[in-house]
C-alpha positions in Angstrom: -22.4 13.1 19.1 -18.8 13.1 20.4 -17.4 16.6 20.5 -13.9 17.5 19.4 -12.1 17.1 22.5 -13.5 13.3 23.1 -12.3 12.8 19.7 -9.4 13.8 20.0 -8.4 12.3 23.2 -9.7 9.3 21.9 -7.4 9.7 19.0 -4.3 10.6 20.9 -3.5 6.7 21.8 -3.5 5.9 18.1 -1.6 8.4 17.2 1.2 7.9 19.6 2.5 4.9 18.4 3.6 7.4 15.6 5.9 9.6 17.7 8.3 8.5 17.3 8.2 9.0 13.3 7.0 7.3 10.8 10.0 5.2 8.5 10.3 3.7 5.2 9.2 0.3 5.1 11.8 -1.3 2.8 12.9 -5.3 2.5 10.6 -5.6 5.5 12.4 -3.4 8.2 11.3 0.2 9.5 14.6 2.7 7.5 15.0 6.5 7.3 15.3 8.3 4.5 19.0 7.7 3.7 19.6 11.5 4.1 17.6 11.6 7.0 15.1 14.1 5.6 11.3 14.3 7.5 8.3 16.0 6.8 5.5 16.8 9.4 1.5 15.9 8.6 -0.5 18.3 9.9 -3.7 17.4 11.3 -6.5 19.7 9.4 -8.8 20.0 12.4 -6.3 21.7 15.1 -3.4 22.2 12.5 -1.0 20.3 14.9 1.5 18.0 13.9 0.3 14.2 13.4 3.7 12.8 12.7 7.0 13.1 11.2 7.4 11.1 7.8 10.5 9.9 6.5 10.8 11.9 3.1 12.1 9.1 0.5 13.9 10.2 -2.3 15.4 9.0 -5.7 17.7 7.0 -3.6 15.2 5.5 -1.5 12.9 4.4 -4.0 16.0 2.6 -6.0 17.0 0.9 -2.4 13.2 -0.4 -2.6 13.3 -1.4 -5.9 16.2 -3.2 -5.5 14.7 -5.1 -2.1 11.6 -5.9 -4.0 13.3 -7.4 -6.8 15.2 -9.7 -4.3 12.2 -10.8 -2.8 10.8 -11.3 -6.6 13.6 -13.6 -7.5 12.3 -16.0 -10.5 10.8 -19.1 -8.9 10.2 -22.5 -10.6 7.4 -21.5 -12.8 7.9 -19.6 -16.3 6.0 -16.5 -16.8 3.5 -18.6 -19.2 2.5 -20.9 -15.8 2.2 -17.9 -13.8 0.0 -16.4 -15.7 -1.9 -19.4 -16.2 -1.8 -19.4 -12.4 -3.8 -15.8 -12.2 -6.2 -16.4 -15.0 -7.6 -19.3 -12.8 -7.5 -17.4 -9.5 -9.7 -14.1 -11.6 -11.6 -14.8 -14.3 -12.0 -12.4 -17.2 -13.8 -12.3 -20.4 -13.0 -14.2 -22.7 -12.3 -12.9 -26.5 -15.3 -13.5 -27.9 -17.5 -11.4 -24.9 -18.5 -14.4 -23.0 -18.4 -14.5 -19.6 -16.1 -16.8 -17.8 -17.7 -17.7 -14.6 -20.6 -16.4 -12.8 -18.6 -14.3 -10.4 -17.6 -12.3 -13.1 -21.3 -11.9 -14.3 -21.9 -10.6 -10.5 -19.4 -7.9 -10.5 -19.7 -6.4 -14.4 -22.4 -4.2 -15.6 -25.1 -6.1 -17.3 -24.9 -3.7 -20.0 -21.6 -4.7 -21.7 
């Protein structure tokens, strides 16, 4: 069994790709937290610091909202096709307790 030291020095080139800080990821790109504001995760076995986290806010989450919405824009399909779209690519149920597809069967209690 690896003792804590060989752990940790095997740790320590993972974790230095994060010393820089770890960012918001928002409309694809690496941001801060628009007031700058960090927070440090503490590693529970030597109580050292892991990282610094960019601490999103209100403002942050609306500036990812808004990116997500404009990489959500309405496409050619109405909600009705996508839908359609889904229910193909997952079966479920159907109304009346039947199963859809074996693959269901595979991954739902038997009792039901």
């Amino acid at each position: 069994m690896p003792s804590l030291e060989d752990n940790i020095a095997r740790a320590s080139a993972f974790l230095a790709r994060f010393e820089a800080g770890v960012k918001n990821r928002i409309g694809g790109e690496d941001v801060d937290a628009l007031d700058g504001t960090q927070f440090e995760t503490i590693s529970p076995v030597d109580l050292k610091v892991l990282a610094r986290v960019a601490h999103g806010k209100a403002a942050d989450i609306d500036r990812a909202a808004k990116a997500a919405r404009a990489a959500f824009r309405p496409g050619p399909h109405s909600p009705a096709r996508r839908g359609g779209i889904f229910s193909t690519a997952l079966p479920v149920p159907s109304r009346h307790g039947r199963r859809k597809s074996r693959w269901w069967n595979a991954w739902t209690p038997a009792s039901r």
